[in-house]
C-alpha positions in Angstrom: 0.0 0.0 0.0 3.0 2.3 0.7 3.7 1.9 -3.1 -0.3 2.9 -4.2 0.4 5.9 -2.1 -0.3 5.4 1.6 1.4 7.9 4.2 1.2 5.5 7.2 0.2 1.6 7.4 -2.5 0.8 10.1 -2.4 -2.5 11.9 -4.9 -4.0 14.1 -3.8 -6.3 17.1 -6.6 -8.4 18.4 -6.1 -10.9 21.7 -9.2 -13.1 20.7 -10.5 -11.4 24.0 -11.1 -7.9 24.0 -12.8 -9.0 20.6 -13.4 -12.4 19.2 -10.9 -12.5 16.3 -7.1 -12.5 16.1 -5.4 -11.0 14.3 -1.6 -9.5 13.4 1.1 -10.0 16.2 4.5 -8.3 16.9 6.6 -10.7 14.9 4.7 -9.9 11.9 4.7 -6.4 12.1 8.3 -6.1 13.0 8.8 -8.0 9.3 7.4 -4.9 7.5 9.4 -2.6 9.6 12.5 -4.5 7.7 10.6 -3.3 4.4 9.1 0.5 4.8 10.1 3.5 6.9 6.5 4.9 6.9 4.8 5.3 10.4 3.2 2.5 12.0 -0.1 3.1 13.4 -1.0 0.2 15.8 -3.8 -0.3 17.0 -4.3 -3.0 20.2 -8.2 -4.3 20.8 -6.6 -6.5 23.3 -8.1 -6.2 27.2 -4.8 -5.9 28.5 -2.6 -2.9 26.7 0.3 -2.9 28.8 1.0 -6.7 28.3 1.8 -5.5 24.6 3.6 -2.1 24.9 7.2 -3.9 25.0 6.8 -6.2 21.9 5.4 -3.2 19.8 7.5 -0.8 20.4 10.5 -3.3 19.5 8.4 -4.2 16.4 8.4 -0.7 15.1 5.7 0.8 16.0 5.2 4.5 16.1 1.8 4.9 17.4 0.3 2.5 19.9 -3.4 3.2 19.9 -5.2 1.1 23.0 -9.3 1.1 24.1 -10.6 3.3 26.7 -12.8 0.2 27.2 -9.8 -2.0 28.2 -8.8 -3.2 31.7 -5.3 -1.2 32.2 -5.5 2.1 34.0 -5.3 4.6 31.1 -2.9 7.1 32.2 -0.8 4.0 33.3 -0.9 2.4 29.4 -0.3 6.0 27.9 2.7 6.6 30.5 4.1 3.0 29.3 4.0 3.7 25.5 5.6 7.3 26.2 8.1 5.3 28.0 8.9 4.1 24.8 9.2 7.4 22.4 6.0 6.4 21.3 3.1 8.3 20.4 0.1 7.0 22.6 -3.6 7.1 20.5 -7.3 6.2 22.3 -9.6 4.6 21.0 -12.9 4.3 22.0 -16.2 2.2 21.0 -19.7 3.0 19.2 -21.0 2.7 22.5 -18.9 4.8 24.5 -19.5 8.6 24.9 -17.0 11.3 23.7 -16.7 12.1 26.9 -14.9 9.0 28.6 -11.7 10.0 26.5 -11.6 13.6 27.8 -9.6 13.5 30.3 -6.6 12.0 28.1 -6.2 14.5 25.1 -3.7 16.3 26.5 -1.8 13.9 26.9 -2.4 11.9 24.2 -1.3 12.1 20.1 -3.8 10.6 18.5 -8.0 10.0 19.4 -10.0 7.3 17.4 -13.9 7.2 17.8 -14.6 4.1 16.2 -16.8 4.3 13.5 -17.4 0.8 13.7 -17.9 -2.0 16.4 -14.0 -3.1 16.7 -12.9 -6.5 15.6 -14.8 -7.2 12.3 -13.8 -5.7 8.9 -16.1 -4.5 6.2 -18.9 -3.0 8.7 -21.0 0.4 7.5 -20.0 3.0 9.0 -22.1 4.3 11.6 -23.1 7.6 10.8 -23.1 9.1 14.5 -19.4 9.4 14.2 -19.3 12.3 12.8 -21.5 14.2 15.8 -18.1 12.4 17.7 -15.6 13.6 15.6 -17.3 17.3 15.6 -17.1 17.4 19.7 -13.8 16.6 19.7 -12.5 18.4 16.9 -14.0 21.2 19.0 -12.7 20.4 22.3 -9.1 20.4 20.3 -9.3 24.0 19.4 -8.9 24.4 23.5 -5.6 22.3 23.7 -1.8 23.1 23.2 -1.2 20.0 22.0 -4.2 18.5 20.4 -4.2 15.0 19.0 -5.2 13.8 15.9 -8.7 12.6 15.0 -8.8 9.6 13.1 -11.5 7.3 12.5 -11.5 3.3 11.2 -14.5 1.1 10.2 -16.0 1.3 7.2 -14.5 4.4 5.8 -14.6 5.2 2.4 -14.2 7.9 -0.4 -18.0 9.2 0.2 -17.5 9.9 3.7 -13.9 11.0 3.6 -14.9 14.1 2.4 -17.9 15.4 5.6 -15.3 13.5 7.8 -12.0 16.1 7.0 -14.7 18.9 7.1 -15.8 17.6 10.4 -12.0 17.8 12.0 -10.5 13.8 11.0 -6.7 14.3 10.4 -6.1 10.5 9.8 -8.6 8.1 8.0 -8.2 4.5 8.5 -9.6 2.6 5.1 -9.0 -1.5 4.8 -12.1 -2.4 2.8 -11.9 0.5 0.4 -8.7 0.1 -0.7 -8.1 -3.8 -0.7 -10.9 -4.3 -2.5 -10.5 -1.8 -5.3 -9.2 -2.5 -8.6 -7.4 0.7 -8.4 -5.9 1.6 -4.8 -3.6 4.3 -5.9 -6.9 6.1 -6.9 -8.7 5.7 -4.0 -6.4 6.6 -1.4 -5.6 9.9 -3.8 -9.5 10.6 -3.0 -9.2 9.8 0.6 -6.2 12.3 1.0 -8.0 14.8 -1.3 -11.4 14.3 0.5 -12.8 14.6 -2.7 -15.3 11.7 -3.6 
């Protein structure tokens, strides 16, 4: 994908737990570090973050983005990952209000309100997202430091376009992109926000 244009690779961790599928481990990620110098944007549906900080960060990664919903204290995850030189992200579920992440934008680089339920590719995206992405966007213009608002699930070149309005720095796409016959033109739209 880093060939058809991408400016970061996403990779989703899942323990089988926190969600019901696994998926993507250390080992594997670490291989494509030997390939690409593009950031890694990694991002752990796994119950318990700080089990995983270690291995990803000698993988590669360069973002570690861990659930609010998850069992780890959060400040104790984002300290761990900072630990690191890594940039710490939260996510945070359909379910979960905006304002359970609140507390952690300042300290945080990156905020993901999940646009899908997490663990299952090729979902719709859920159009509430973008009242999400608003209030945070919003809450951002307060901050020093403000993170960047990304969203995954279901994202594609129709709603890149309301989503960058609304205040999304990063969008996520898996389904889009494998599944077109021309990848090079749809993340071009996607970075364009034009559909």
């Amino acid at each position: 994908m880093v060939d058809a244009g991408a400016d970061m690779l996403h990779f989703d961790v899942m323990d089988g737990e926190f969600v019901p599928n696994f998926a993507i481990s250390p080992p594997l990620i670490a291989a494509v570090r030997q390939i690409t110098e593009v950031p890694f944007d990694v991002h752990i549906m796994v119950t318990h973050p700080l089990r995983y900080t270690n291995a990803l960060a000698e993988a590669g990664a360069d973002f570690i983005t861990f659930h609010i919903e998850s069992s780890d204290e959060p400040n104790e995850v984002i300290s761990a990952i900072k630990a690191h030189g890594l940039k710490p992200g939260l996510a945070f579920s359909p379910k979960t209000p905006t304002t359970a992440v609140i507390p952690y934008l300042s300290d945080i680089d990156l905020v993901l309100p999940m646009s899908v339920e997490p663990g299952l590719g090729g979902q719709a995206f859920q159009p509430s997202t973008f009242e999400k992405i608003a209030a945070l966007h919003q809450i951002n213009q307060n901050l020093e430091q403000p993170p960047e608002i990304s969203i995954d699930g279901g994202v594609t070149t129709e709603i890149a376009p309301r989503a960058i309005c609304e205040g999304v720095t990063i969008l996520v796409a898996g389904t889009a992109i494998f599944r077109s016959q021309q990848p090079e033109a749809v993340i071009e739209k996607l970075r364009t926000g034009t559909a």
